[in-house]
C-alpha positions in Angstrom: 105.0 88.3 82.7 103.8 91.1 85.3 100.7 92.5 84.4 98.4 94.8 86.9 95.2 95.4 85.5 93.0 97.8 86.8 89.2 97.9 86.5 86.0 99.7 88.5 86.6 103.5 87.1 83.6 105.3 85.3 81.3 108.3 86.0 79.8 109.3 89.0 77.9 111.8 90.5 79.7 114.1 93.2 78.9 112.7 96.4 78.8 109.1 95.0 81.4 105.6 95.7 83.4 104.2 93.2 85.4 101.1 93.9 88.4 100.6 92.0 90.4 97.1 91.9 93.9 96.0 90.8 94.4 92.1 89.6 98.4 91.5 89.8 100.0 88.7 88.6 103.8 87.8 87.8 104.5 89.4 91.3 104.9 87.9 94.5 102.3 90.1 95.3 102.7 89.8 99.2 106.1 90.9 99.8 105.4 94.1 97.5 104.3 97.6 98.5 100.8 98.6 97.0 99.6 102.4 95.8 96.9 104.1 93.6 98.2 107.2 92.1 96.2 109.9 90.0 97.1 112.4 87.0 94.4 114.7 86.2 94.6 116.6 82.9 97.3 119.2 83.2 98.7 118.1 86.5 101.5 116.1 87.7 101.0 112.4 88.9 100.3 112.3 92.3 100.0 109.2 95.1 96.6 108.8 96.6 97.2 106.1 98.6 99.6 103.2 99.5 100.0 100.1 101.6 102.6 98.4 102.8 103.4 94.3 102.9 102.0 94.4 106.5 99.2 96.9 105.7 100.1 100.4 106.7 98.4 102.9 105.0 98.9 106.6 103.8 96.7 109.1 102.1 96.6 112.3 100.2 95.4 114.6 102.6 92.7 115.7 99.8 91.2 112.4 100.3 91.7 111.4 103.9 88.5 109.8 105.3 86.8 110.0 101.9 89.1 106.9 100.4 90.6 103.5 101.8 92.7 101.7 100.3 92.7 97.8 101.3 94.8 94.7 100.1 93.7 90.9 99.5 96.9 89.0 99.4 95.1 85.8 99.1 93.8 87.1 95.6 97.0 89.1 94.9 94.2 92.3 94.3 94.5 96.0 95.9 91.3 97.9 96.2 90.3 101.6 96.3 87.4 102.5 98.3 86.3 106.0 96.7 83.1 107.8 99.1 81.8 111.1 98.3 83.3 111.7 95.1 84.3 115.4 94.4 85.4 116.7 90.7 88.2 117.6 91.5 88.8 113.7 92.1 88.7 113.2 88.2 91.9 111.9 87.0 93.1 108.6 85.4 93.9 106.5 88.2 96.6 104.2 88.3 97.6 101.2 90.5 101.5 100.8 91.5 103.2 97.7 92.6 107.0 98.2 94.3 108.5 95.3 94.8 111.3 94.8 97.9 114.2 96.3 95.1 112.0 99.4 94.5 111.7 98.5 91.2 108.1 100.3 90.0 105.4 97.9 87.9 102.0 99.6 86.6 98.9 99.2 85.5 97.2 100.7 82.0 94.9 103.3 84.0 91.1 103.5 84.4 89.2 106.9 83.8 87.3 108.4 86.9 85.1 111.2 86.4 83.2 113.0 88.7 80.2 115.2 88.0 78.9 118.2 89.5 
């Protein structure tokens, strides 16, 4: 059973860090593709940030040099680095898991709100 579950979200301060991490199991977690996407109320889903098998990222260009996204494939985890927070960063943020096939898994969401 493939579950991703993700955990660190909350409320924070504009100008604060969260970190955000995804458990995976029921994947081979190192031969699959790792993102964070984001919907914020009334907005499409969008991808924050990925990284690949061998660890080449991308970024929203909203969020370049404000997040980094990182991978731990000895704990089958993907992490989200989140520094100074904006509001406009509030969103549910999800974790995505692409395996070689392309075939999508996801996590439940956690809630990240930022404060002015």
């Amino acid at each position: 059973q493939v579950q991703l579950v993700e955990s660190g979200g909350g409320l924070v301060q504009a100008g604060g860090s969260l970190r955000l991490s995804c458990a995976t199991t029921g994947i081979i977690f190192s031969m699959n593709a790792m993102g964070w996407y984001r919907r914020a109320p009334g907005k499409q889903r969008e991808l924050v940030a990925s990284i690949t098998q061998l660890g080449t990222t991308t970024y929203l260009d909203s969020v370049k040099g404000r997040f980094t996204i990182s991978r731990d494939d000895a704990k089958n985890t993907v992490y989200l680095q989140m520094n100074s927070l904006k509001p406009e960063d509030t969103a549910v943020y999800y974790c995505n898991s692409r395996s070689w096939n392309s075939y999508d898994y996801w996590g439940q969401g956690t809630q990240v709100t930022v404060s002015s």
